[in-house]
N, CA, C and O atoms as CSV, one atom per row, in Angstrom:
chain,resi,resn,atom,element,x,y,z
A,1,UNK,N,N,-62.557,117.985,139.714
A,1,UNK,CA,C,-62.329,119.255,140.384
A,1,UNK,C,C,-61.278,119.106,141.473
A,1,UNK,O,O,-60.661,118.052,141.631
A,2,UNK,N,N,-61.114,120.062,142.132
A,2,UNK,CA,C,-59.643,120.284,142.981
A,2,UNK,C,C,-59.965,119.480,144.185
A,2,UNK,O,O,-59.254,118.735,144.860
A,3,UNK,N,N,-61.284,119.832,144.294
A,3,UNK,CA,C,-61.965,119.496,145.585
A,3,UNK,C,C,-61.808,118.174,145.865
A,3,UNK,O,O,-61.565,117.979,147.056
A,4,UNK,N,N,-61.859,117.210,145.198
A,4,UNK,CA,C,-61.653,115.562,145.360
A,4,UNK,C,C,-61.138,115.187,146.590
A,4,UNK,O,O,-60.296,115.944,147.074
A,5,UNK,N,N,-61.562,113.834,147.427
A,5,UNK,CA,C,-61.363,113.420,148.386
A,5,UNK,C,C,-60.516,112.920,147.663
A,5,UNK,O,O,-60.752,112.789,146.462
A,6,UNK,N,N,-58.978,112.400,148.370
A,6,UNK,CA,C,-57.741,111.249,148.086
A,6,UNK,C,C,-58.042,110.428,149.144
A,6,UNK,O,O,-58.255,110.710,150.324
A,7,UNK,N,N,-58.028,108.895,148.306
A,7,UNK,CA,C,-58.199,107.869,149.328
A,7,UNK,C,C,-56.939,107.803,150.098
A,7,UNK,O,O,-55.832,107.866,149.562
A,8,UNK,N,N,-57.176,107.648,151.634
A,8,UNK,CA,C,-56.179,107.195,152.419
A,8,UNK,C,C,-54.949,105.894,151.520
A,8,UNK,O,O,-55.358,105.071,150.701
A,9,UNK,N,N,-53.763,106.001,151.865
A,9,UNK,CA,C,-53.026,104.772,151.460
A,9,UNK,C,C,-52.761,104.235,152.723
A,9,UNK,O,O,-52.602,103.031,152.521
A,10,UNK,N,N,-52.644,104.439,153.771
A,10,UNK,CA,C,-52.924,103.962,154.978
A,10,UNK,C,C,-51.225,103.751,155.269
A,10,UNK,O,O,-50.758,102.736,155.787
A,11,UNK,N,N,-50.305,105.101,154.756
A,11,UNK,CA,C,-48.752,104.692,154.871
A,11,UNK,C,C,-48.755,106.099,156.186
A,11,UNK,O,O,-49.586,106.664,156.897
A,12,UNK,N,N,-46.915,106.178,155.855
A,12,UNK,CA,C,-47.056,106.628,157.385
A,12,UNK,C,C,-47.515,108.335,157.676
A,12,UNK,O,O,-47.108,108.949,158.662
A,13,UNK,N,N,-48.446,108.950,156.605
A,13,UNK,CA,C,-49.046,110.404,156.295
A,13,UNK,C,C,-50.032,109.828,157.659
A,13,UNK,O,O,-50.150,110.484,158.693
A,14,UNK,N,N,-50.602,108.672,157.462
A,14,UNK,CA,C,-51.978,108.687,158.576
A,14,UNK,C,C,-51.668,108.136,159.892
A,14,UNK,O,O,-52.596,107.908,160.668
A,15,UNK,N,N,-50.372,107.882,160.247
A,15,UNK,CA,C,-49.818,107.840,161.201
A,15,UNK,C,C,-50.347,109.090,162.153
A,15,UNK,O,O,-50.247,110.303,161.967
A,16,UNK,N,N,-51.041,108.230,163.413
A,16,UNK,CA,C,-51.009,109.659,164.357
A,16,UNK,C,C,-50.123,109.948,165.325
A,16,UNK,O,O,-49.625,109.026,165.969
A,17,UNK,N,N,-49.740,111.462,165.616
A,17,UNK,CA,C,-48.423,111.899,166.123
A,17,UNK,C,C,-48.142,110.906,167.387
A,17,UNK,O,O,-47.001,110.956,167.846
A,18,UNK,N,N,-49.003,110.071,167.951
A,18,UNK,CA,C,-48.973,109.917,169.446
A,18,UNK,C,C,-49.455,108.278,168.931
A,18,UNK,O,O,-49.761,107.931,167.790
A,19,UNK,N,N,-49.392,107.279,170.415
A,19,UNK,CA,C,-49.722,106.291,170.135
A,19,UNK,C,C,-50.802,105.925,170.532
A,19,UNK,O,O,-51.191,104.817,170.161
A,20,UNK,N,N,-51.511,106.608,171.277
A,20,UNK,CA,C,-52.716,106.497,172.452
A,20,UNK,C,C,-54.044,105.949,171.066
A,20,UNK,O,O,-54.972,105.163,171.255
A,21,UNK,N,N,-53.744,106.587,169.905
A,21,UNK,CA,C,-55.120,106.009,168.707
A,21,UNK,C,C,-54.575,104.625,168.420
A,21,UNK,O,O,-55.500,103.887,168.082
A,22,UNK,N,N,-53.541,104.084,168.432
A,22,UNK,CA,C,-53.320,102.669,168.510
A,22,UNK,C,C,-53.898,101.534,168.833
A,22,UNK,O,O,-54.249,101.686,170.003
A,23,UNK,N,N,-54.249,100.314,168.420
A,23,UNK,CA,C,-55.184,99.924,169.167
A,23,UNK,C,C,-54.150,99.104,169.581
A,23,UNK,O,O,-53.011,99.068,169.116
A,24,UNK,N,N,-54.960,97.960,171.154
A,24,UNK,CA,C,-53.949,97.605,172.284
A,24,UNK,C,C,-53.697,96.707,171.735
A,24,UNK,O,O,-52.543,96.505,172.113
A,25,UNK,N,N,-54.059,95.569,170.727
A,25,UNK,CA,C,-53.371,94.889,170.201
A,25,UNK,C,C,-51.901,95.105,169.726
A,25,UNK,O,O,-50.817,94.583,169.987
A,26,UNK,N,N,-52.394,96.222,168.820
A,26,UNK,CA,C,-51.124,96.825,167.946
A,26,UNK,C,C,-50.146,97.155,168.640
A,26,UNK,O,O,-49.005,96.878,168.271
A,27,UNK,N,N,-50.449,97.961,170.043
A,27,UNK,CA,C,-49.052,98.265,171.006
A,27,UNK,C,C,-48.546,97.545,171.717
A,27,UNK,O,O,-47.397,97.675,172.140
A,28,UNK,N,N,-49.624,96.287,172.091
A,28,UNK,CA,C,-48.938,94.987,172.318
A,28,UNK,C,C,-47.819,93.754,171.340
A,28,UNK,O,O,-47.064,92.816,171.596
A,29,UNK,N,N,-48.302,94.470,170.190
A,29,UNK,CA,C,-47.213,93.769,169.523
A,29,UNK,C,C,-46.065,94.419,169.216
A,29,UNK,O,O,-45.006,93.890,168.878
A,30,UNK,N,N,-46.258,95.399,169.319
A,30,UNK,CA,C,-44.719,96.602,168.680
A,30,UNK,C,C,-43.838,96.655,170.263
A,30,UNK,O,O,-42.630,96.880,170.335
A,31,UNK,N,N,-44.730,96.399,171.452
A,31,UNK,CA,C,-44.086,96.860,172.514
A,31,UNK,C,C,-43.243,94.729,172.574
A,31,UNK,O,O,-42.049,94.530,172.797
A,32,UNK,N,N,-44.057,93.814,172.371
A,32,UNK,CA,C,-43.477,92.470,172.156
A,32,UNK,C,C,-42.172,92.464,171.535
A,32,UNK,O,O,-41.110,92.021,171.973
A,33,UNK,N,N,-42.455,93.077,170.351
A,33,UNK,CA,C,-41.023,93.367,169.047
A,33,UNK,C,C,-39.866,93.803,170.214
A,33,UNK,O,O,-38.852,93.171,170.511
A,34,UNK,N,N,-40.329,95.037,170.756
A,34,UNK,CA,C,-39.257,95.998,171.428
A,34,UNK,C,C,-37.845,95.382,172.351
A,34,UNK,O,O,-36.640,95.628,172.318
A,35,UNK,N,N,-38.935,94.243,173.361
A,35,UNK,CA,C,-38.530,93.790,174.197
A,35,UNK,C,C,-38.107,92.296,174.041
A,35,UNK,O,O,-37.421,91.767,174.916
A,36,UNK,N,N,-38.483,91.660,173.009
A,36,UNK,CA,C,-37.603,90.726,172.609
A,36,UNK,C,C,-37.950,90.231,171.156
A,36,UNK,O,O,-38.861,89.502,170.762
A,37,UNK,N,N,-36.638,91.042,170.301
A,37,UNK,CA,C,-36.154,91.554,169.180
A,37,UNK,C,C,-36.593,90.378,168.428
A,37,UNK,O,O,-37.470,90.439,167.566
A,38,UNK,N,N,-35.726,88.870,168.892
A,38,UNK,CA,C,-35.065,88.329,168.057
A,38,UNK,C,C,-36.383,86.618,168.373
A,38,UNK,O,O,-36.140,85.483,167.962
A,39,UNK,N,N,-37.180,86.889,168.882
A,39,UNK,CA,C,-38.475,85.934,168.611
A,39,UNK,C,C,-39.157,86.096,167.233
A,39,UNK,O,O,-39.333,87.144,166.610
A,40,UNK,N,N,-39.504,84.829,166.888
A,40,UNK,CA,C,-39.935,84.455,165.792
A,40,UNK,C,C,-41.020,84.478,165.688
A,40,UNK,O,O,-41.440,83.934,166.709
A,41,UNK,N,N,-42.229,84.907,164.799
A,41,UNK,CA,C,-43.557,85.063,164.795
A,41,UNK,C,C,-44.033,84.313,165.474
A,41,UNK,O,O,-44.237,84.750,166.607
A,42,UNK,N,N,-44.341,83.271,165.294
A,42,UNK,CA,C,-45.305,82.057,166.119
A,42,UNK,C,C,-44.761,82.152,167.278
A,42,UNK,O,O,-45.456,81.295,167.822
A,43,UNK,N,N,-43.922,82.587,168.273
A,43,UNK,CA,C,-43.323,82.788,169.184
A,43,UNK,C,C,-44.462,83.473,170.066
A,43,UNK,O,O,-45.234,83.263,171.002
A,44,UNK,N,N,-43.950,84.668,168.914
A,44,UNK,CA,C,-44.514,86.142,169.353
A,44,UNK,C,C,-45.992,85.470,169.898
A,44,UNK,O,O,-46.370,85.232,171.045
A,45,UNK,N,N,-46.676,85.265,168.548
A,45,UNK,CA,C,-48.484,85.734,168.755
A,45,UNK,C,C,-48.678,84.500,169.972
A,45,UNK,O,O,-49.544,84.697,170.825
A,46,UNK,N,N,-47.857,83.234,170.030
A,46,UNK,CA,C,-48.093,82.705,171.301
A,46,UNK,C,C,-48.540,83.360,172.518
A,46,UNK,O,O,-49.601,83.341,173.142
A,47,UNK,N,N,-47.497,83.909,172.664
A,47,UNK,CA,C,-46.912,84.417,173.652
A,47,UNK,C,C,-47.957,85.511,174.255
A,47,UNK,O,O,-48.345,85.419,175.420
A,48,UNK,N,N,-48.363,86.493,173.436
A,48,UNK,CA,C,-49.565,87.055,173.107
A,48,UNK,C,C,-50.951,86.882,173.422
A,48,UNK,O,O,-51.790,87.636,173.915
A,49,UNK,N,N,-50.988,85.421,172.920
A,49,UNK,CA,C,-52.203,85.068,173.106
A,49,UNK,C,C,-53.216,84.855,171.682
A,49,UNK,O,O,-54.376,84.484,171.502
A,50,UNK,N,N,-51.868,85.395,170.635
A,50,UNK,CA,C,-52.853,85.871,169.377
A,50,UNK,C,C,-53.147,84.367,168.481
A,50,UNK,O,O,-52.510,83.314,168.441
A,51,UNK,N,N,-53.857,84.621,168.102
A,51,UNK,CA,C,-54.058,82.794,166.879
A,51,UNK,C,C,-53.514,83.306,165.901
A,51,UNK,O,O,-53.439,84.535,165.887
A,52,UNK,N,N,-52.941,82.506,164.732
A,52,UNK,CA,C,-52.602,82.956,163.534
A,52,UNK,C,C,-53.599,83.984,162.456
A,52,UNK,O,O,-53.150,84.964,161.862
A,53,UNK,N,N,-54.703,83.610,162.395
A,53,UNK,CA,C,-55.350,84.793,162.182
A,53,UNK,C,C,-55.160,86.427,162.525
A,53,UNK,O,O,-54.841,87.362,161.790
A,54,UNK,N,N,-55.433,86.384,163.698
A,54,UNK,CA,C,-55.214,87.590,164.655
A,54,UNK,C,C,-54.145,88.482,164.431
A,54,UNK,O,O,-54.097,89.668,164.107
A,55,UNK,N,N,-53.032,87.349,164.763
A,55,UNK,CA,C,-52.073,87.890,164.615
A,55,UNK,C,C,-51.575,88.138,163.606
A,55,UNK,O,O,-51.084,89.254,163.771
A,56,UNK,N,N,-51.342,87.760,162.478
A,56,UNK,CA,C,-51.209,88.447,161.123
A,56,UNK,C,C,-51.917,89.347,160.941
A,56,UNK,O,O,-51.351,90.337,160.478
A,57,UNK,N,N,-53.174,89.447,161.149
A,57,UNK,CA,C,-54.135,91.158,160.818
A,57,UNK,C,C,-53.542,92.092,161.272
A,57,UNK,O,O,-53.578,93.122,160.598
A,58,UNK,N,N,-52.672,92.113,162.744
A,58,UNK,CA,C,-52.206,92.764,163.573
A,58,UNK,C,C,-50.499,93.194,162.930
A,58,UNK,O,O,-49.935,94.285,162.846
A,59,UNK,N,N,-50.103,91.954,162.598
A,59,UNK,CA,C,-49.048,92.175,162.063
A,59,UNK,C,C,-49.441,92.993,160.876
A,59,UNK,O,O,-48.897,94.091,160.997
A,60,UNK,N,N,-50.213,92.930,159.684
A,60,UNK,CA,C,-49.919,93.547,158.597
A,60,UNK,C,C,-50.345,94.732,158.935
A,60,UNK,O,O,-49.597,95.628,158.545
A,61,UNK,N,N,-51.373,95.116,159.583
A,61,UNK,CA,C,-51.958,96.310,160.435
A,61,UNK,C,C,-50.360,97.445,160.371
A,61,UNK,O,O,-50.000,98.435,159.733
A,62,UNK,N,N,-49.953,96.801,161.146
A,62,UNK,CA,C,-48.357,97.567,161.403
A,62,UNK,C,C,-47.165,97.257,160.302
A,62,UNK,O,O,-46.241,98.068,160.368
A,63,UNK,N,N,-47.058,96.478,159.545
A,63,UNK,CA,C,-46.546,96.888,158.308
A,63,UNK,C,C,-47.178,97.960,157.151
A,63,UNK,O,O,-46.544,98.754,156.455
A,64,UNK,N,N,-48.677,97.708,157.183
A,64,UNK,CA,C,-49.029,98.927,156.429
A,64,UNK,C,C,-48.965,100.640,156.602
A,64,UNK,O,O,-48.974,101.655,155.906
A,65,UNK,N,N,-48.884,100.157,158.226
A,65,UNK,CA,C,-48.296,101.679,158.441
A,65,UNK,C,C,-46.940,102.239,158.752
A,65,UNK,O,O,-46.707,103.301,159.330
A,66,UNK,N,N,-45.868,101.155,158.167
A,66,UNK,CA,C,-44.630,101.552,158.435
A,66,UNK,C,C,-44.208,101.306,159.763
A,66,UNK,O,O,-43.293,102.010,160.191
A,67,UNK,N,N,-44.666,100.502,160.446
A,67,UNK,CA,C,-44.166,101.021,162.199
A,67,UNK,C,C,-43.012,99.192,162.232
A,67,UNK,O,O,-42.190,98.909,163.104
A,68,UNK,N,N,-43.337,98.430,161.162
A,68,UNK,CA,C,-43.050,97.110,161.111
A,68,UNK,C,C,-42.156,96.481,159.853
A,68,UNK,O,O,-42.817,96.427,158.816
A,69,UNK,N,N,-41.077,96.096,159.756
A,69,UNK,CA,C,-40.445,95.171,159.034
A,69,UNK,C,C,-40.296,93.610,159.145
A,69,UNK,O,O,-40.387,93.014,160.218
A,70,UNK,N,N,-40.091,93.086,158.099
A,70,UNK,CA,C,-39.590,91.640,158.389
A,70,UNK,C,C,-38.337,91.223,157.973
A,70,UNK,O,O,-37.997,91.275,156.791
A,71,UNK,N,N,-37.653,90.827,158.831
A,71,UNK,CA,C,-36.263,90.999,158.651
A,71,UNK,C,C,-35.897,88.904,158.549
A,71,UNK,O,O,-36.251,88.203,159.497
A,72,UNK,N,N,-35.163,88.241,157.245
A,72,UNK,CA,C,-35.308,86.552,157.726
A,72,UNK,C,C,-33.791,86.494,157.921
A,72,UNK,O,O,-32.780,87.002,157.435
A,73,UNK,N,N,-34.137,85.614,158.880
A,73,UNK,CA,C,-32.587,84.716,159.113
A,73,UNK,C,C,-32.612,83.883,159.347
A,73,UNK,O,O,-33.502,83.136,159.756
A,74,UNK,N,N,-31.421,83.766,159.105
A,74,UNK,CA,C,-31.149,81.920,159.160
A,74,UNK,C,C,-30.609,81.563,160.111
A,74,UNK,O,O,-29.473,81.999,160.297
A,75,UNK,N,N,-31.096,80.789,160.927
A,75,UNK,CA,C,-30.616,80.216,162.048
A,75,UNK,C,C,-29.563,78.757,162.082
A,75,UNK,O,O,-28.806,78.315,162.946
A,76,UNK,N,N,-29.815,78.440,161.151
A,76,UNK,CA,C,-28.945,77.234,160.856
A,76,UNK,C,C,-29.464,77.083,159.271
A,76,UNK,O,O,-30.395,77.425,158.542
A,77,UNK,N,N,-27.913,76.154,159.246
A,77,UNK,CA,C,-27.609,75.584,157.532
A,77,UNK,C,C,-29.082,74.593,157.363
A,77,UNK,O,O,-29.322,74.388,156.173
A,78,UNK,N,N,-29.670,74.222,157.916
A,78,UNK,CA,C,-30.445,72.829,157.590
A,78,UNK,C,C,-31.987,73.599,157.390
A,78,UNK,O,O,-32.747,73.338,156.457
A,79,UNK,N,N,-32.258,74.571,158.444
A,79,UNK,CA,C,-33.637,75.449,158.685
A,79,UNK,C,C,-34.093,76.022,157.228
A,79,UNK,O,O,-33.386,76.088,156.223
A,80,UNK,N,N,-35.454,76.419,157.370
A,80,UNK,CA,C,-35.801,77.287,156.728
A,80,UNK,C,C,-35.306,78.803,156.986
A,80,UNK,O,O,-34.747,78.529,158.048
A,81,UNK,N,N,-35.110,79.975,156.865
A,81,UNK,CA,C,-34.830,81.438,157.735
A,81,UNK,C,C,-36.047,81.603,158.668
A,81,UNK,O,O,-37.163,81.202,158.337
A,82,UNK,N,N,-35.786,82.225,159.881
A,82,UNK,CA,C,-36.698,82.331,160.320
A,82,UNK,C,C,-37.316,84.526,159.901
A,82,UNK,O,O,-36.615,85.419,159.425
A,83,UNK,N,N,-38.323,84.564,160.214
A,83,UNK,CA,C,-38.749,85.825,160.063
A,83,UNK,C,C,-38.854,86.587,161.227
A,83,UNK,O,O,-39.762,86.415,162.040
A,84,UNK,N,N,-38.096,87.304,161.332
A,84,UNK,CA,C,-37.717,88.568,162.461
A,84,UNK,C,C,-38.864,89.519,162.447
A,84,UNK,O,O,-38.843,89.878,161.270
A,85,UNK,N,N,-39.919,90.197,163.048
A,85,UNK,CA,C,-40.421,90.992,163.097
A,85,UNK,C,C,-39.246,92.699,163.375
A,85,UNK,O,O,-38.621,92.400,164.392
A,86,UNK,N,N,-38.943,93.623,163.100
A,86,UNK,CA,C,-38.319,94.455,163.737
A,86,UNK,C,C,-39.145,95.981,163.749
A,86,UNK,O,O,-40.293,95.893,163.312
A,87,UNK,N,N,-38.848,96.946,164.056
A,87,UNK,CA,C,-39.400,97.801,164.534
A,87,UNK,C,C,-38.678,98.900,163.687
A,87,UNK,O,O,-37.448,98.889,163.629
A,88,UNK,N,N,-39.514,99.987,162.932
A,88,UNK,CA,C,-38.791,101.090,162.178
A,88,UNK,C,C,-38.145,101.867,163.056
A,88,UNK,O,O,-37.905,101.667,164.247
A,89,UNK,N,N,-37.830,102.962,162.214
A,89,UNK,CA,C,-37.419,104.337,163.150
A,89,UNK,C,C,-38.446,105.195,163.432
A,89,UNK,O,O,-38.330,106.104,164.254
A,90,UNK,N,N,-40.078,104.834,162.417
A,90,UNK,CA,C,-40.980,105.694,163.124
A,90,UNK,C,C,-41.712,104.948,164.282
A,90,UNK,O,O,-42.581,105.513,164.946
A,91,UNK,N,N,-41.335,103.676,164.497
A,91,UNK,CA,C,-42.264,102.892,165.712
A,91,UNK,C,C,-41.066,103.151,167.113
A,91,UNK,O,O,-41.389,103.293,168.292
A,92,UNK,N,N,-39.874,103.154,166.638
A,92,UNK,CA,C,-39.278,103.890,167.884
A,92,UNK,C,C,-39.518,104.778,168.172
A,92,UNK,O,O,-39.343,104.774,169.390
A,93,UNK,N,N,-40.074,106.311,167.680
A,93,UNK,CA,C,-40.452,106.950,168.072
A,93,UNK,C,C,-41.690,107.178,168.977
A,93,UNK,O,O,-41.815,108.194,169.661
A,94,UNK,N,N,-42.618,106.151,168.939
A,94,UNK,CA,C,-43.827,106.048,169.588
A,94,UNK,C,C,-43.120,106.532,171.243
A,94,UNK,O,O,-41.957,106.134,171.321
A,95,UNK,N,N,-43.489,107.119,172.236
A,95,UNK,CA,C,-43.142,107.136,173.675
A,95,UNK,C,C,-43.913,105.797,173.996
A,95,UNK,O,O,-45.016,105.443,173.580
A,96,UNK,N,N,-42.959,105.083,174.927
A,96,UNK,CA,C,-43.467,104.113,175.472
A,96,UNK,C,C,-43.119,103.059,174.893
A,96,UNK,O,O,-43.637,102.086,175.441
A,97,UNK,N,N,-42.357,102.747,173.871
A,97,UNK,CA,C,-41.706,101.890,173.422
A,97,UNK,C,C,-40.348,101.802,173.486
A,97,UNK,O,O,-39.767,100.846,172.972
């Protein structure tokens, strides 16, 4: 019937207009991204405070809702790339970021 619930896909439809439903993890990491771009994950969740656990939940948290990319580069010929966290055009929009 018409009536059917649609499961959430958890993309950016359930995005809420504002950031305040965010949780402080999550705006702690998008506001981390903001302010210094070009740190490398393990950097980041250091820095944070987050363990690798954590911080990946947090991270994919915000890739599933669009607010997060991973952008790799290479820092040198010899390295592996490193992985850039960066920030969409709908996580710039958040106020306060």
């Amino acid at each position: 019937d018409s009536h059917q619930k649609t499961k959430p896909t958890g993309g950016v439809e359930n995005l809420p207009p504002f950031a305040g439903t965010l949780l402080t993890d999550q705006m702690a990491l998008l506001r981390d991204v903001a302010r210094q771009p070009d740190s490398g994950v393990a950097e980041r969740f250091r820095r944070l405070g987050f363990g690798g656990a954590k911080g990946n939940r947090v991270k994919q948290d915000l890739l599933d809702l669009g607010l997060l990319e991973v952008e790799s580069v290479r820092r040198s010929l010899a390295g592996a790339p490193t992985k850039l966290l960066r920030l969409t055009a709908l996580a710039r929009s958040i106020p306060g970021l």
